[in-house]
C-alpha positions in Angstrom: 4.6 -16.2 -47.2 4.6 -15.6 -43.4 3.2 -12.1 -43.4 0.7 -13.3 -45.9 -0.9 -16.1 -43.7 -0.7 -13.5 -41.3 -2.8 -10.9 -42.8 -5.3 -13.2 -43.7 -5.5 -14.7 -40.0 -6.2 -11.3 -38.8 -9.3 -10.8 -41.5 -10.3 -14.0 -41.0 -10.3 -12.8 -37.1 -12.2 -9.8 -37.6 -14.9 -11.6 -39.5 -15.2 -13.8 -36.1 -15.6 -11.7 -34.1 -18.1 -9.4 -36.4 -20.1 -12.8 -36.8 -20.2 -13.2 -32.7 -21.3 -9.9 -32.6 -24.8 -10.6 -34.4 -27.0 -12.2 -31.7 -25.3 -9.6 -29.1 -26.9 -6.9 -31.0 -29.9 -9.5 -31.9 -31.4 -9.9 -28.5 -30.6 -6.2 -26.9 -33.3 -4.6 -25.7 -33.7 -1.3 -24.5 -33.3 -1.3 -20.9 -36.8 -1.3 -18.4 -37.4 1.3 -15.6 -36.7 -0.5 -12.2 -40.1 -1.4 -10.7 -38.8 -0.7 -7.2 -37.8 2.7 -7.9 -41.0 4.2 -6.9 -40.8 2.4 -3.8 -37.6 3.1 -2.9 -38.2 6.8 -3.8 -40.9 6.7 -1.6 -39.4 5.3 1.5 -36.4 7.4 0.7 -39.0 10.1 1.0 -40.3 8.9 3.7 -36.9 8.5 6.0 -35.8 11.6 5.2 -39.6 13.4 6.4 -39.5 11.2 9.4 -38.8 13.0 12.5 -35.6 13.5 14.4 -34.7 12.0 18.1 -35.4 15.4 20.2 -32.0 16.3 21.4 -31.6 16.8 25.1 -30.6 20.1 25.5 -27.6 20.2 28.1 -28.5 21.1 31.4 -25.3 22.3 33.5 -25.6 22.0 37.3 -23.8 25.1 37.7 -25.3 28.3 38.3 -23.3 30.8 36.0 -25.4 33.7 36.9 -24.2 33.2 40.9 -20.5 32.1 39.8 -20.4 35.4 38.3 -22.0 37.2 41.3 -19.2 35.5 43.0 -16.4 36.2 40.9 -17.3 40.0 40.9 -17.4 40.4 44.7 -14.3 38.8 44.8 -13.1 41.3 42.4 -14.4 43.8 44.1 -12.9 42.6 48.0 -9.1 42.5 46.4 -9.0 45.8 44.4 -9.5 44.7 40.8 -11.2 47.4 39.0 -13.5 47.2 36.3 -10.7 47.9 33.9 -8.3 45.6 35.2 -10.8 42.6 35.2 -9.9 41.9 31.3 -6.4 40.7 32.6 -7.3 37.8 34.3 -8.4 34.3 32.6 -10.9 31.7 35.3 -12.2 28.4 34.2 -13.9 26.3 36.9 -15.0 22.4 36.2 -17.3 20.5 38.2 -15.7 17.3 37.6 -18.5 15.3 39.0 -20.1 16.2 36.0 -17.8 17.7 33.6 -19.9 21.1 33.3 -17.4 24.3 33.3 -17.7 28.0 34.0 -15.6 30.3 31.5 -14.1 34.2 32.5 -11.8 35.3 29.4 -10.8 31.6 28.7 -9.8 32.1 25.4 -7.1 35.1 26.0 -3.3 33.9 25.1 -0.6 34.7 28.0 2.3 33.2 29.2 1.5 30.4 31.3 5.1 30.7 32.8 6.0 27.0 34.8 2.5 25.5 34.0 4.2 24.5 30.8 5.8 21.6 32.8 2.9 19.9 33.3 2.0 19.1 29.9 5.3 18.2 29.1 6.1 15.5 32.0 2.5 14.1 30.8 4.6 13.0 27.4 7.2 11.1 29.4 4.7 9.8 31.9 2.8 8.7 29.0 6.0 7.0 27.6 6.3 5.1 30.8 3.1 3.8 30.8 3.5 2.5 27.2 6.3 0.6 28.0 9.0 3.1 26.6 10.8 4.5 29.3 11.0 3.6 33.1 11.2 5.4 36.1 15.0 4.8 36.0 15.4 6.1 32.4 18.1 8.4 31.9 17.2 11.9 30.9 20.1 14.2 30.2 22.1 12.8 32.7 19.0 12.2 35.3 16.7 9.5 35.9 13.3 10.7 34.7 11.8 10.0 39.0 14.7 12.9 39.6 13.2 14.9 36.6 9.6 14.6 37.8 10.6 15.6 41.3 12.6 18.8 39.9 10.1 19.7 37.4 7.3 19.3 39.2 7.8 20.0 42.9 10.1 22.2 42.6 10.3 23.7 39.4 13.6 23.3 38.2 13.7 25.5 34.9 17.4 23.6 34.0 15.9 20.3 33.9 12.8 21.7 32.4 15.0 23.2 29.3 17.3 19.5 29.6 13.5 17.6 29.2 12.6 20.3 26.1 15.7 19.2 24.4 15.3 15.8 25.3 11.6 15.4 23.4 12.8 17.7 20.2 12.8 20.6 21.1 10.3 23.6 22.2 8.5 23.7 18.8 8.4 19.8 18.3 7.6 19.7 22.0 4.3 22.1 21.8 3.2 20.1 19.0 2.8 16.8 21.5 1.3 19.1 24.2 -1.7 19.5 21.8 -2.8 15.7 22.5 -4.2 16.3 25.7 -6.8 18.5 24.7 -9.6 18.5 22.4 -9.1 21.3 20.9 -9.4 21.6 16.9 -6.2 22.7 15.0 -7.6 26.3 14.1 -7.8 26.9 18.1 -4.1 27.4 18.4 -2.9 30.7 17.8 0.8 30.9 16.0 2.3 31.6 19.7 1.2 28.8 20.9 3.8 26.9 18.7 6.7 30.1 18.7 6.3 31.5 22.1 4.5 28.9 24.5 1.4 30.9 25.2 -1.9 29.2 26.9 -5.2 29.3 27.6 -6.9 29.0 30.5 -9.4 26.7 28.6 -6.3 24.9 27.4 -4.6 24.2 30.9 -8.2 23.4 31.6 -8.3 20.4 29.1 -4.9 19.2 29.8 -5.5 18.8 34.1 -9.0 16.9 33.2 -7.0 14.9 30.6 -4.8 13.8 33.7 -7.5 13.6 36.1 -9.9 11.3 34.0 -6.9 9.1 32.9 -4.4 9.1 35.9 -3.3 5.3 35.0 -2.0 7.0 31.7 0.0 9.1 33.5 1.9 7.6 36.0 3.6 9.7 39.3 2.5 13.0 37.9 -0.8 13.3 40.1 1.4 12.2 43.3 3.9 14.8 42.4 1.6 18.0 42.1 0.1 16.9 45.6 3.2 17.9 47.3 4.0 21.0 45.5 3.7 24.7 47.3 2.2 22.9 50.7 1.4 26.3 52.1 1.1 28.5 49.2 -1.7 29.3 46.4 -4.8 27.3 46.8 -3.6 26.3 50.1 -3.8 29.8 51.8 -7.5 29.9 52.7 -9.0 26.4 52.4 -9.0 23.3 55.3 -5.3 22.0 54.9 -7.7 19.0 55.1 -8.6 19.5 51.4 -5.5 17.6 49.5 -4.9 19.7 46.7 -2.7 19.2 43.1 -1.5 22.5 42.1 1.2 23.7 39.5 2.2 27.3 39.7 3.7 29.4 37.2 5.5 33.1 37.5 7.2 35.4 35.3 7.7 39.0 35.2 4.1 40.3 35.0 2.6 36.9 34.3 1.4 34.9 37.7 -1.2 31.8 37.1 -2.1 28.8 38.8 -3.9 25.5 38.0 -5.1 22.8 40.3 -7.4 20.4 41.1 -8.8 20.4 44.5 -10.3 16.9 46.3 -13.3 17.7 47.9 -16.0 15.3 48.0 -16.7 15.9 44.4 -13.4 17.3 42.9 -13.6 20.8 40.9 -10.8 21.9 38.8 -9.6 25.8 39.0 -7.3 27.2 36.7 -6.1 31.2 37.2 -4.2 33.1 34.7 -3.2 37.0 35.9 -1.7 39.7 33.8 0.1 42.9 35.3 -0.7 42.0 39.0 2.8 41.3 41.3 3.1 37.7 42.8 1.7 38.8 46.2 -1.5 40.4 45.0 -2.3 37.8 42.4 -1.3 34.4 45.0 -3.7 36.6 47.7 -6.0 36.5 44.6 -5.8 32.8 43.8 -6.4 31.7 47.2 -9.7 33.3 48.1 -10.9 32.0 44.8 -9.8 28.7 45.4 -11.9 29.2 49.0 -15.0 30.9 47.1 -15.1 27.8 44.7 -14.5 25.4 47.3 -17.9 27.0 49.2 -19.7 27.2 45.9 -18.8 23.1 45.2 -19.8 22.1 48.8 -23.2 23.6 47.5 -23.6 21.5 44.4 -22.3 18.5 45.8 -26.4 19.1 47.7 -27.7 19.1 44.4 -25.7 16.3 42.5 -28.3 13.4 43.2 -31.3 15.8 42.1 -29.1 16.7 38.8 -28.9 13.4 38.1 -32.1 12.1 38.5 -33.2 15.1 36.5 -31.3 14.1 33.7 -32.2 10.4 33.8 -35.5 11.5 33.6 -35.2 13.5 30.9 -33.1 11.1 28.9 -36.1 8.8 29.6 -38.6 11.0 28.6 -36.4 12.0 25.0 -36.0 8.2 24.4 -39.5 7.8 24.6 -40.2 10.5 22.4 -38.3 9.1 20.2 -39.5 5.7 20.4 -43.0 7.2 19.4 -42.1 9.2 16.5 -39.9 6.5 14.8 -43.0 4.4 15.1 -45.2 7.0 13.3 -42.7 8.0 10.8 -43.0 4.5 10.0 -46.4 3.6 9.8 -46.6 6.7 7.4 -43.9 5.2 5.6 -45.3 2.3 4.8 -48.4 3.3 4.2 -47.1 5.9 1.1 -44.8 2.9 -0.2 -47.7 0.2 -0.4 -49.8 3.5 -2.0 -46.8 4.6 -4.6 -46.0 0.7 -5.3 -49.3 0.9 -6.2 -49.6 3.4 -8.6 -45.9 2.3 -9.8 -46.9 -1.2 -10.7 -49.7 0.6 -13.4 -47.9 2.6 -14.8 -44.7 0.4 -15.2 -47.4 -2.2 -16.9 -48.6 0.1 -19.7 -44.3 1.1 -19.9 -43.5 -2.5 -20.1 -46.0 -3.3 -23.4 -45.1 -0.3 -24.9 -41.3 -1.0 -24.8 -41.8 -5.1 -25.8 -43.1 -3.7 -28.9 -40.7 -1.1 -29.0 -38.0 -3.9 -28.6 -39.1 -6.2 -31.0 -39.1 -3.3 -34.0 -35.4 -2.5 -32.7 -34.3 -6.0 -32.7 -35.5 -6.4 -36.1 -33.8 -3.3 -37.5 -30.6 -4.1 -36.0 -30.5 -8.1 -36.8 -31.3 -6.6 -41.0 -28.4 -4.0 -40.3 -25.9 -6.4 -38.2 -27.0 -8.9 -41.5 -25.9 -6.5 -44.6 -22.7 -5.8 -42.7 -21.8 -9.1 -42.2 -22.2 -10.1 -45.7 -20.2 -7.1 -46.9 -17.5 -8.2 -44.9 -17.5 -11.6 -45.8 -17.8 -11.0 -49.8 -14.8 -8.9 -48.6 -12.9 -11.2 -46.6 -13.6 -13.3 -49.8 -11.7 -11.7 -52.2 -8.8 -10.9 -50.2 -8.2 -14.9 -49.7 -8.4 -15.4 -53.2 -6.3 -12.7 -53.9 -3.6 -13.7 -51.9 -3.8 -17.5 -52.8 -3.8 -16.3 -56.3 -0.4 -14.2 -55.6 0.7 -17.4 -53.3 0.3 -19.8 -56.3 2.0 -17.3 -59.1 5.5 -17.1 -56.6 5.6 -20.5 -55.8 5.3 -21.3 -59.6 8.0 -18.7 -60.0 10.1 -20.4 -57.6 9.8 -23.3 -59.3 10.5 -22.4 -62.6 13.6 -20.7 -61.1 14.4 -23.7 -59.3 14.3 -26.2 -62.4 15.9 -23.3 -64.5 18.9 -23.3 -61.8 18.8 -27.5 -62.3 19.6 -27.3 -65.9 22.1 -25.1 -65.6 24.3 -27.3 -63.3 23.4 -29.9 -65.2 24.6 -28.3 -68.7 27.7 -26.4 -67.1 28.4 -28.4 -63.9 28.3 -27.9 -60.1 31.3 -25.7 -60.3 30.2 -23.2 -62.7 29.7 -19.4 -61.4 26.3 -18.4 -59.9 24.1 -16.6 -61.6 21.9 -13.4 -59.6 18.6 -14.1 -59.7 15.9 -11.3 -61.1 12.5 -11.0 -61.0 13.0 -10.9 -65.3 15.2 -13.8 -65.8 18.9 -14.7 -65.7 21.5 -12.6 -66.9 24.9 -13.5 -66.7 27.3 -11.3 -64.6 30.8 -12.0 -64.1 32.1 -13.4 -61.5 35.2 -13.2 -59.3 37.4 -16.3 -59.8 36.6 -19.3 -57.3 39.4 -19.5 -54.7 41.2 -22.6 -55.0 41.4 -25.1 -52.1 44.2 -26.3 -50.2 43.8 -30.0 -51.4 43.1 -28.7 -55.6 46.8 -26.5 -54.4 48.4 -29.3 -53.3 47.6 -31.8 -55.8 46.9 -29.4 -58.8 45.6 -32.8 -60.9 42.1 -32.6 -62.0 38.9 -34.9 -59.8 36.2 -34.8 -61.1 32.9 -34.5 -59.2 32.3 -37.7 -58.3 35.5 -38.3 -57.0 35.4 -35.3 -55.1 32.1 -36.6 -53.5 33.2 -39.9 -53.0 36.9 -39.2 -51.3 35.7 -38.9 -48.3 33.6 -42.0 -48.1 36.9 -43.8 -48.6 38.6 -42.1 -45.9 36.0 -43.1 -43.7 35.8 -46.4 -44.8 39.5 -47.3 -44.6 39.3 -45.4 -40.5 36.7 -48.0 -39.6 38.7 -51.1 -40.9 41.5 -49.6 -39.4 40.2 -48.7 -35.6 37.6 -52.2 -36.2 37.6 -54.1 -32.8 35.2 -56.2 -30.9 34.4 -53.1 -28.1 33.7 -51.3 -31.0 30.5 -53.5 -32.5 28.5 -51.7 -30.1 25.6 -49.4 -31.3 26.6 -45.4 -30.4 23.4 -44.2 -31.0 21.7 -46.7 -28.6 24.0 -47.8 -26.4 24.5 -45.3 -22.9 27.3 -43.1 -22.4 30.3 -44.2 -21.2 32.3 -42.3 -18.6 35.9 -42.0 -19.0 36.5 -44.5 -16.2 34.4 -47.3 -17.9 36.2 -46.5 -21.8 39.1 -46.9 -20.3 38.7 -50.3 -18.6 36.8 -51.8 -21.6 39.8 -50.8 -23.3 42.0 -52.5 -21.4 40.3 -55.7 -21.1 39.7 -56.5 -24.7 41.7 -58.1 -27.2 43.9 -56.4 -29.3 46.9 -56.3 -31.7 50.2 -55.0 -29.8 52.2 -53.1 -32.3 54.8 -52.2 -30.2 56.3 -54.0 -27.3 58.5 -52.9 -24.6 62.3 -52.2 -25.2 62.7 -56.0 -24.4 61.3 -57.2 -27.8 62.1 -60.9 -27.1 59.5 -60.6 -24.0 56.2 -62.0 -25.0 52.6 -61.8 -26.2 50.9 -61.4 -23.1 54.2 -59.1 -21.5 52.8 -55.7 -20.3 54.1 -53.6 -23.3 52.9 -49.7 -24.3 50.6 -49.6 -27.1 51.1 -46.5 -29.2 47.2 -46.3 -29.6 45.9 -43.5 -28.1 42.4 -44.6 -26.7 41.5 -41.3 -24.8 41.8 -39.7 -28.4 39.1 -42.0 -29.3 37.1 -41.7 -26.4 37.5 -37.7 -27.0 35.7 -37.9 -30.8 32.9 -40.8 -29.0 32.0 -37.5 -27.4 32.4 -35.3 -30.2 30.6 -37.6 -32.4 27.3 -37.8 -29.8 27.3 -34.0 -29.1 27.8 -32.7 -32.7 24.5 -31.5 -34.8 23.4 -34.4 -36.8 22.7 -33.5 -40.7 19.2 -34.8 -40.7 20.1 -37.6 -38.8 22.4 -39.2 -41.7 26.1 -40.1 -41.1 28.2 -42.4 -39.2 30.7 -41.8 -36.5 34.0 -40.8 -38.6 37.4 -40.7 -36.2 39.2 -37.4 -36.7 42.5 -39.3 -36.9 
């Protein structure tokens, strides 16, 4: 019966949601051209015709055609032949302005002890963020002691204690590679397994510290005092203060600094196959010929900049203009295709209303016949099923009244009989186990006094256990804790059927009764928590 009014639920359903469907499809239409399409085509058109802001084109204060004149004399003064030039690395920044000069920048070598740098910048870092303090212990040093080591003196034990301390070398490389801006694709694989540099590199990591000193607490001060009287200091003023970090091993001799003239300039050096004397000889007259060269510009640095202004003026003017005109044009081709759009959408939009209104028809007819179909459908299914509904439950029925008249003819203790779907046929049965009152009192009840037995037990247990606290209403009244059963026990009248072992003592004498009330307060609470039999019954004592 369930999976019946279930099916026909679900058809009934289906037909629902069919019938819903019908203005859906009634009032679609077929969807209209956007009438701002041509518009925005043509401003689209417009924008991407208008003219770019002319790009300033950089303008470098330096003169690379005289740097390079200077280089080669310089070159030419200390013995480097033509052949041997390809072994040294030069990049020079005016840091006034940021513009550099480049001489094999992008050739690998072994920057040797300029590696420290770099990697005191992490700690230095961590300081500033709060991390670490100047009294931090690294490897058994506070991380002042480190930076004087490291950076002063260049202490290669502490060096390798730091290395260890951040990771070690290859984890350590990777940080170096924040302080320059270099893309990912610029490091070459020994970089990462053999700590080689750039000179463009060492470049981006001293203007890194110089344009960001708060960043990097202590490590400016320190590479003031480094090599007093050596390197960049051998031919310049000892006026000039000067922030140097050297770096030698075997063949490989560099040097990068920054030196504080009026205008700082940043020199970085990198040698290959030249001996420590010949390449620090080397590295102080260029330090001198760039210090010359910078004293120079320094004349030029107001004109630069007003040159610049001036042209950043002129290009923002340019630009002004242009944007103006790439608009006007704009416009003027928008109101123009807007124009012709607005025509040509208006003989579109009465072609489609008719087109619509044919479609609309065609579909409400089609939408129609379906519906109908489904409902004629939907139709016979309900009347089949009430049909099949109506011929069980007469079955049943007949079953049932068939099943009536047999009890009635044979008696309620007769065998059952299986029910088929073609009528009753008599099967034997295995013979009905006997109870333990029909064993014990083997005399023949009939029916009725079967049924009726126990309505005379429970009528003689409530004349029996009949008392005044016991008028009460169990279905109405509230529950009764234990507490309060046994105190309206106790104060109620009742008979005393046995007294104390004084049996001449009297009435009212304190006496044991052999009535157990907690038995009876026990089946109160069985009697309200049992599961009522459609609500019929009385409260029978199990005693």
């Amino acid at each position: 019966m369930k999976n019946t009014l279930r099916t026909a639920l679900g058809i009934i359903l289906v037909f629902a949601l069919l019938v819903s469907a019908v203005p859906a499809f009634a009032a679609e239409t077929v969807p209209a051209e956007n009438a701002d399409s041509a518009e925005n085509t043509a401003e689209n058109t417009a924008a991407a015709e208008q003219p770019a802001a002319p790009a300033i084109e950089p303008v470098s204060i330096l003169d690379e055609q005289k740097i390079q004149m200077l280089v080669d004399n310089l070159m030419s003064n200390t013995g480097i032949s033509e052949d041997r030039r390809e072994n040294i690395s030069i990049v020079y920044t005016y840091l006034a302005t940021g513009d550099s000069w480049y001489y094999n920048a992008d050739t690998w070598r072994y920057p040797a002890s300029m590696y420290k740098v770099p990697m005191m910048m992490v700690l230095a870092e961590r300081v500033a963020n709060g991390e670490l303090t100047q009294e931090s212990d690294i490897g058994g040093m506070t991380l002042a002691k480190s930076e004087d080591l490291i950076l002063v003196w260049s202490n290669n034990e502490q060096a390798h204690v730091v290395r260890k301390y951040l990771g070690g070398d290859p984890v350590a490389r990777k940080l170096y590679q924040a302080y320059s801006p270099q893309e990912e694709s610029y490091y070459h694989s020994d970089f990462i397994d053999y700590c080689y540099f750039t000179a463009r590199y060492m470049d981006d990591v001293m203007q890194t510290l110089y344009n960001d000193q708060a960043r990097f607490p202590n490590i400016m001060e320190s590479l003031k005092v480094a090599m007093p009287d050596r390197y960049y200091h051998l031919n310049i003023d000892p006026s000039y203060v000067v922030a140097q970090k050297y770096g030698t091993f075997k063949e490989f001799n560099n040097n990068t600094g920054i030196i504080f003239t009026p205008n700082p300039f940043l020199l970085t050096v990198m040698t290959e196959h030249m001996s420590i004397e010949a390449a620090e000889a080397f590295m102080g007259q260029a330090a001198k010929v760039f210090l010359d060269y910078t004293l120079e510009v320094d004349n030029q640095l107001a004109a630069h900049k007003q040159m610049i202004a001036d042209m950043e003026a002129k290009a923002a003017e340019e630009a002004r203009l242009a944007a103006e005109e790439a608009e006007r044009k704009a416009r003027e081709a928008a109101e123009a295709a807007a124009q012709a759009e607005r025509e040509r959408l208006a003989e579109i939009e009465r072609a489609q209303k008719e087109a619509e209104a044919q479609a609309r028809r065609e579909k409400f007819m089609d939408i129609a016949i379906k519906v109908v179909a489904v409902a004629a459908v939907v139709a016979a299914a309900v009347l089949l099923m009430l049909r099949s509904y109506r011929k069980k439950r007469a079955a049943q029925e007949a079953a049932y009244q068939k099943e009536l008249q047999r009890r009635r003819r044979y008696g309620a203790d007769s065998p059952d009989f299986p029910y088929y779907d073609d009528g009753y046929q008599r099967k034997s049965a295995p013979p009905r186990r006997k109870s333990r009152e029909e064993e014990e009192y083997p005399v023949y009840k009939s029916t009725f006094e079967q049924e009726l037995a126990p309505r005379r037990r429970s009528q003689e247990l409530t004349e029996r256990y009949s008392r005044p606290q016991r008028n009460e209403d169990y279905e109405r009244t509230a529950r009764r804790s234990q507490g309060e059963f046994e105190q309206q026990f106790a104060a109620a009248p009742r008979r005393r059927d046995t007294y104390a072992e004084d049996y001449s003592a009297p009435y009212g004498y304190d006496a044991q009764d052999d009535y157990d009330y907690l038995r009876e307060y026990e089946e109160e609470q069985a009697y309200r928590s049992r599961k009522r039999n459609n609500d019929k019954g009385g409260y029978r004592p199990r005693h």
